[in-house]
C-alpha positions in Angstrom: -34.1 10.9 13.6 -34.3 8.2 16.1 -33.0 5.2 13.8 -30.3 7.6 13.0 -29.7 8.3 16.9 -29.9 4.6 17.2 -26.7 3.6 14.0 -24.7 6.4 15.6 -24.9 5.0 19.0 -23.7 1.8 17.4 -21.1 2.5 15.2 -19.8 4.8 18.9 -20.1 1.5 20.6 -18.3 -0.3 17.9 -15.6 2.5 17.0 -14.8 2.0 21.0 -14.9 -2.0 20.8 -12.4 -1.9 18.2 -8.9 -1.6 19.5 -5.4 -3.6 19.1 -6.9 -5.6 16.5 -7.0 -2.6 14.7 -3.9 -1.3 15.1 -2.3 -4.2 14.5 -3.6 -5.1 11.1 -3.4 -1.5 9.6 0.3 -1.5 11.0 1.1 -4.7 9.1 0.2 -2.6 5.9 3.6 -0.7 6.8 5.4 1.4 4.3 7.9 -1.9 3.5 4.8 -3.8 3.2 3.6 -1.2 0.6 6.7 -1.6 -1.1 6.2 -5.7 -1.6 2.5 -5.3 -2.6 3.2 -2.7 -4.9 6.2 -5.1 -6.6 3.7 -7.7 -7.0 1.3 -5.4 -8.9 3.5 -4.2 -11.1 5.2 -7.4 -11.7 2.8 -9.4 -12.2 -0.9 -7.8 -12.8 -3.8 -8.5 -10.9 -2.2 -12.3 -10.4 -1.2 -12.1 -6.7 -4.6 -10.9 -6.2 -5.5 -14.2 -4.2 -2.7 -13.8 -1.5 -4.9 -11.3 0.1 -8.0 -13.8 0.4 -5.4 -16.6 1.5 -3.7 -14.8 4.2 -6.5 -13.4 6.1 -7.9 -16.7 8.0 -4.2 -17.0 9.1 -3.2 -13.8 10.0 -6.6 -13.8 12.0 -6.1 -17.1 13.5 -2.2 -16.0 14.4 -3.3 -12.9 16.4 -6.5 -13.9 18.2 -4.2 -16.9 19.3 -1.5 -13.9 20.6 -4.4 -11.9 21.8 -5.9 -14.5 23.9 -1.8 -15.6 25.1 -2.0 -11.8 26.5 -5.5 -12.1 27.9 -5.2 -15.9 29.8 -1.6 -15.0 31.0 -2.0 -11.6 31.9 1.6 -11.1 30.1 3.4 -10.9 26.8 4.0 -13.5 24.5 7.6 -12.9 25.9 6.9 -13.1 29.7 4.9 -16.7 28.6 8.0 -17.9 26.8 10.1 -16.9 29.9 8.1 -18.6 32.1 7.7 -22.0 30.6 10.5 -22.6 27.7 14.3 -22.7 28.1 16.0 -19.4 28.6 17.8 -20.3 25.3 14.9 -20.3 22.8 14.2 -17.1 24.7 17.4 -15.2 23.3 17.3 -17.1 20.1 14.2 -14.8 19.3 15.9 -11.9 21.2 18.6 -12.4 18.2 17.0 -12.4 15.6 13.8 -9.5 16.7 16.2 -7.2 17.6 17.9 -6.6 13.8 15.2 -7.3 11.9 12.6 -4.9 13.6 15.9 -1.9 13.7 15.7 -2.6 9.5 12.2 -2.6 8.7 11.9 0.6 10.9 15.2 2.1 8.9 13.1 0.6 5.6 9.6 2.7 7.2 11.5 5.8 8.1 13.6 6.1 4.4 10.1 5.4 2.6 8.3 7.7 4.4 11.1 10.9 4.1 11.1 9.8 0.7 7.4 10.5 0.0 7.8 13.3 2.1 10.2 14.6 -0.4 8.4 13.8 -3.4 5.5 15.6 -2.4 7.6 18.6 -1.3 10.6 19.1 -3.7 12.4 21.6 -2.1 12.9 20.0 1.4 15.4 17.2 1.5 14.1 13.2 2.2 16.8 13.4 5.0 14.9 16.4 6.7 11.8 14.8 6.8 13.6 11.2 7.7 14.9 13.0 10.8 11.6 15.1 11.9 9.4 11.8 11.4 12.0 9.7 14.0 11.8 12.6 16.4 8.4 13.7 15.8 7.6 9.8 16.6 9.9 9.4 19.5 8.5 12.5 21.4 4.9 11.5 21.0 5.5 7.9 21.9 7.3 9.4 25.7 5.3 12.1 26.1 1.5 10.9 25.6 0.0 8.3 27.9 -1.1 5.3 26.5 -5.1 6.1 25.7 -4.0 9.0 23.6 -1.8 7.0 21.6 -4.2 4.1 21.4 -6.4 6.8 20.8 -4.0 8.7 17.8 -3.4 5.5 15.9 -6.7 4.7 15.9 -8.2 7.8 13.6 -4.6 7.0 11.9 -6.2 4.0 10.4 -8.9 6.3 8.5 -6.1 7.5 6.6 -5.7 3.8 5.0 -9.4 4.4 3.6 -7.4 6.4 0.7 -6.0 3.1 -0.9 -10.0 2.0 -1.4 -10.6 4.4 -3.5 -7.1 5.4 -5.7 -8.5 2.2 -7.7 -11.2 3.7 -9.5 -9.9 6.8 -10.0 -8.6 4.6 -13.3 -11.2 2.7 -15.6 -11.4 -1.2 -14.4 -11.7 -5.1 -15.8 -14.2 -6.0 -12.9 -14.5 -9.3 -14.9 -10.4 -9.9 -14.6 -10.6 -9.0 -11.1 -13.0 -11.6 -9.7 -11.2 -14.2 -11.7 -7.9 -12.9 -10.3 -9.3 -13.2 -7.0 -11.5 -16.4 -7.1 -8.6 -18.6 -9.0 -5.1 -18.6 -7.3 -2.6 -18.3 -10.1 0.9 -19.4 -9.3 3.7 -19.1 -11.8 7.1 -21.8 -11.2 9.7 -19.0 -11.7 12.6 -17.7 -9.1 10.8 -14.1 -9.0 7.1 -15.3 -9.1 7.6 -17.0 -5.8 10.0 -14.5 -4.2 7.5 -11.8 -4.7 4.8 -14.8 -2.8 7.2 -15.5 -0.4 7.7 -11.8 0.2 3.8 -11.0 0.8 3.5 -13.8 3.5 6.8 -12.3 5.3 5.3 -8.7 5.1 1.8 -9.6 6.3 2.7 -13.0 9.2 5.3 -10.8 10.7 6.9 -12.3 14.2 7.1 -8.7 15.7 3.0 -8.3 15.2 2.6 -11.4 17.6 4.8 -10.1 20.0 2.7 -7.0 19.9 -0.8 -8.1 19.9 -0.2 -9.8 23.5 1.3 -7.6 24.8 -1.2 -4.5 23.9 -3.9 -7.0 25.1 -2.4 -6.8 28.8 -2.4 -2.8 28.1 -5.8 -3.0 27.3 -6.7 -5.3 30.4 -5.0 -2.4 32.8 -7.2 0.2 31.6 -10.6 -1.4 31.1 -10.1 -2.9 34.7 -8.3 -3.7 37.1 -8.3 -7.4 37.6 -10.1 -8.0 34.2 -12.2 -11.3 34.4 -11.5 -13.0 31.4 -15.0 -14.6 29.6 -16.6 -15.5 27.1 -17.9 -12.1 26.3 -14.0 -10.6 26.1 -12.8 -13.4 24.4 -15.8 -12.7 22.3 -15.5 -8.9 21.6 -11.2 -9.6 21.3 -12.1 -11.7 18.8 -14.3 -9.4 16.7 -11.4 -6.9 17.0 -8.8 -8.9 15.7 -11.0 -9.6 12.9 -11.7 -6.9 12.0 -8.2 -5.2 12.0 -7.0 -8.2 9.7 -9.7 -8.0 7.3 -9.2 -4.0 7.4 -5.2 -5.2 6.9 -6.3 -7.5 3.8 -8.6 -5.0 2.0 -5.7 -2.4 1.9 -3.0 -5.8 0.7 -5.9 -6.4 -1.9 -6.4 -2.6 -3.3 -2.8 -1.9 -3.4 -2.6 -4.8 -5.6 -5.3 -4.0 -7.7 -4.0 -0.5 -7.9 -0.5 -1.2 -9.1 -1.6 -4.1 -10.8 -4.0 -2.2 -13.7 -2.6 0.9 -13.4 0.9 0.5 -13.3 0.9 -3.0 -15.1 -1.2 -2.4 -17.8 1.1 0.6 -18.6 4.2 -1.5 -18.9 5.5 -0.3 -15.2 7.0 -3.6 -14.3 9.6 -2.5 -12.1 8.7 -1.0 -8.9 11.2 -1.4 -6.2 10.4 1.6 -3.4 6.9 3.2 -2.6 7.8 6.4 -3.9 8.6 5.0 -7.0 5.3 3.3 -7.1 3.3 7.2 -6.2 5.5 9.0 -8.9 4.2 6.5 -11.7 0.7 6.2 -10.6 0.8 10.1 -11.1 1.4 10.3 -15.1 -1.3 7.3 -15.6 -3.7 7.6 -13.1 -3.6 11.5 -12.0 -2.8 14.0 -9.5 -5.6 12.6 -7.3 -4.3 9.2 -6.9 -0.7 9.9 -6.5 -1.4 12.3 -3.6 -3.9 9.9 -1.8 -1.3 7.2 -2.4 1.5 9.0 -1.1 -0.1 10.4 2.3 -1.3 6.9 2.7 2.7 6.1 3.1 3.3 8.7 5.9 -0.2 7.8 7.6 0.9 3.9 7.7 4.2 4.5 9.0 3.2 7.2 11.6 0.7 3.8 12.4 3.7 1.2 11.5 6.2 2.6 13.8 5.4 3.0 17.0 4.4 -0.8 16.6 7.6 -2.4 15.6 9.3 -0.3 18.0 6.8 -0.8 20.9 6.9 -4.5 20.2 10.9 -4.7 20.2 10.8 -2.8 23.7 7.8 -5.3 25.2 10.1 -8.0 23.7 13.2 -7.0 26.1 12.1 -5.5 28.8 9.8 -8.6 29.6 13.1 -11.0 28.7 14.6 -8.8 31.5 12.4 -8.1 34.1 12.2 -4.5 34.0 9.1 -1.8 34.4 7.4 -1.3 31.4 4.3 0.2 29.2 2.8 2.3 27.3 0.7 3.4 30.5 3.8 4.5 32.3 5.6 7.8 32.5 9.2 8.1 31.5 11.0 8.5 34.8 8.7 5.3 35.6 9.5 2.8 32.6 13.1 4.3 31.9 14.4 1.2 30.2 10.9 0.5 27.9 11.3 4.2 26.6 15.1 4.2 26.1 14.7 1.0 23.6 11.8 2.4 21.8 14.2 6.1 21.4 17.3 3.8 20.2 15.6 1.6 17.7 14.5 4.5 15.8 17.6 6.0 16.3 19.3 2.9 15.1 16.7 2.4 12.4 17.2 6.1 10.9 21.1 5.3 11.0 21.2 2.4 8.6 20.4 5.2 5.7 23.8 6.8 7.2 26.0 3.8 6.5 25.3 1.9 3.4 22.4 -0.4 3.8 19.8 0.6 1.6 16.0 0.5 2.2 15.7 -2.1 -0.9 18.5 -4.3 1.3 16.8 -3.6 5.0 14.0 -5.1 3.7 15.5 -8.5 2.5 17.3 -9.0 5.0 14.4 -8.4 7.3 12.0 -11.0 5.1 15.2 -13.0 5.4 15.1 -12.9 9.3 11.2 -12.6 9.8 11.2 -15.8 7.3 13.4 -17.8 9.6 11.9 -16.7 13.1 8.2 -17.0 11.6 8.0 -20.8 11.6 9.2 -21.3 14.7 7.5 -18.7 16.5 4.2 -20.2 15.1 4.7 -23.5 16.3 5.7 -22.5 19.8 2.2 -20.2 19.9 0.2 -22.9 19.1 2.0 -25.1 21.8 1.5 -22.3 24.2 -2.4 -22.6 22.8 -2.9 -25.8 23.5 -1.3 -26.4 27.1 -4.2 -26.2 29.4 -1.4 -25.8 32.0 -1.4 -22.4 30.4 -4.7 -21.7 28.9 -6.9 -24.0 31.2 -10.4 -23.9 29.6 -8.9 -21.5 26.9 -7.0 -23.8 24.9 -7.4 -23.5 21.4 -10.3 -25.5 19.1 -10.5 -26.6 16.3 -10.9 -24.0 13.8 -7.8 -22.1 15.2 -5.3 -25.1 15.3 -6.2 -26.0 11.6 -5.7 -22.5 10.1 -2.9 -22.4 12.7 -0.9 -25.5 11.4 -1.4 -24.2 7.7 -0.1 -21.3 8.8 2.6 -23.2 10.3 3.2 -25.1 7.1 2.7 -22.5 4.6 5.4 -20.3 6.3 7.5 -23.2 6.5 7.8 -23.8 3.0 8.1 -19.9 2.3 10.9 -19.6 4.9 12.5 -22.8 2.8 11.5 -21.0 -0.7 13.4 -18.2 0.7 16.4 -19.5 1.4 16.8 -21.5 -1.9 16.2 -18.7 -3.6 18.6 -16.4 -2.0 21.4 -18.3 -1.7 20.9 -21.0 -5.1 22.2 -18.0 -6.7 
């Protein structure tokens, strides 16, 4: 009894340890990101497998370099850039955030009113498009900020489902640690679209805006003039860990999932998540396409709030005004407002012609061109002691950091080509 007193009082300690990190990584598993992962499964078999093992040092190294931005500076990654770049590289990012967080949310919102839909025939996806925005909007202005901390938290259990839709369908265990040991990379136009599209869906600009900024949220509630050590820079750095790993585990099962199941039966075309849950159903059962498709809703309900919170941090720190999670409406007007119009905006584009499938390319288009250079001005920011002082970055994070830089890069380049090469 007391040894099992003793691992409860530790995974309590640890459940309240873990934080942004968390959030963060299970909202880069966002309905869109679903949608990529389950292309590449269904495309191409358990042979993006390795992606998953690949991206997780950088998305790591990425955030904790973020999270420590927010926890040196006491601001977000946009009040740093304000402070010491020009003004102009400032609404260069302001440009191109601004559209391509308002169509991965449209992209989120249509997938998940779409699943909604599928798993209730009789209501239409636009009902449950609209009651998801407003739903999302009310709790985001109406709860404080612990609660919704708090909310997307025990969100995150709802992930868990994608570990086990896998072996609810017999498995190659052999084919999967190969797939996942060797890195197999096929020199065609859709083999490297479908890469260059899991490194825009998982390295996404408006997660770094995020984690810096939820790291100052963090600071105001824990205390209030948090002394930054090595013990917080410690336990931030557990936290981001985590959430990334938690982030590449759900990457690698969706993969695995739509790569067996949905490959082996000759679904090679999957080009929306719902599409992806209504052929699991036939091959893999009931069972699987339910878990699947409340994993969809649960991600997006996680998703959400994120890309619109970070898009609100993003311009109410490029403009000076009052803002926060923490704060009541009437006190944070302006960082409320642009949370309520992005999803607004977001649930529009299904209104006017722009398709989920087309939100979502344009968005890797945008995140592909912004990602590079958002990289490269964190780890300058990183490494200016002016900035950091004692926290600059070693060596460990600069080398993941630079690959990261160079890897996205090259994608951002592959992307381009490959859109416009025709």
């Amino acid at each position: 009894m007391i040894n099992q007193k003793k691992r409860t009082n530790k995974l309590t300690r640890f459940w309240k340890l873990i934080g942004p990190g968390l959030v963060t990584g299970a909202s880069d598993d966002d309905p869109s990101g679903i949608a990529t992962y389950s292309q590449a499964g269904a495309a191409y078999g358990l042979s993006t497998l390795w992606t998953s093992i690949v991206a997780f040092p950088l998305m790591a190294a990425i955030q904790q370099m973020c999270a420590k931005i927010g926890l040196v500076t006491s601001q977000g990654l946009t009040g740093t850039l304000k402070k010491h770049y020009p003004k102009p590289v400032l609404y260069l990012m302001l440009v191109f955030s601004f559209p391509a967080i308002v169509m991965n949310i449209g992209a989120d919102i249509a997938g998940m009113g779409a699943v909604g839909n599928m798993l209730f025939p009789a209501v239409d996806a636009t009902f449950f498009s609209v009651f998801f925005t407003v739903l999302l909007i009310t709790l985001i202005i109406y709860l404080p900020y612990q609660k919704i901390a708090s909310v997307l938290k025990y969100l995150c259990i709802v992930m868990l489902v994608y570990f086990v839709v896998p072996f609810l369908y017999k498995q190659d265990y052999a084919a999967i640690i190969k797939a996942t040991c060797i890195p197999t990379i096929k020199f065609d136009k859709d083999f490297i679209a479908i890469l260059v599209g899991i490194l825009g869906t998982t390295i996404s600009p408006y997660l770094f805006f995020w984690q810096a900024s939820v790291e100052v949220e963090e600071m105001k509630h824990k205390k209030k003039h948090l002394i930054v050590n090595k013990k917080v820079m410690h336990s931030m750095q557990q936290d981001v860990d985590f959430g990334m790993s938690f982030s590449g585990f759900v990457m690698y099962f969706i993969i695995l999932t739509t790569g067996t199941v949905l490959y082996n039966a000759g679904v090679h075309k999957i080009d929306t998540v719902e599409q992806a849950a209504m052929a699991l159903r036939p091959l893999a059962g009931n069972l699987a396409y339910l878990l699947f498709a409340i994993g969809v809703i649960g991600t997006g309900l996680i998703a959400i709030p994120v890309l619109s919170g970070s898009l609100s941090y993003i311009f109410t720190e490029t403009f000076g005004w009052e803002q926060g999670l923490d704060k009541k409406f009437h006190e944070a007007k302006g960082f409320y407002m642009i949370i309520a119009v992005s999803l607004l905006l977001g649930l529009s584009l299904n209104y006017i012609g722009i398709s989920p499938i087309k939100a979502l390319l344009y968005t890797a288009i945008l995140y592909g061109i912004t990602a590079p250079v958002l990289i490269a001005i964190i780890l300058h920011i990183s490494n200016n002691k002016t900035i950091m002082g004692k926290y600059v970055n070693g060596r460990r994070l600069n080398v993941l950091g630079f690959a990261a830089l160079i890897i996205m890069t090259v994608a951002a380049g592959a992307l381009m080509y490959l859109q416009f090469s025709g």
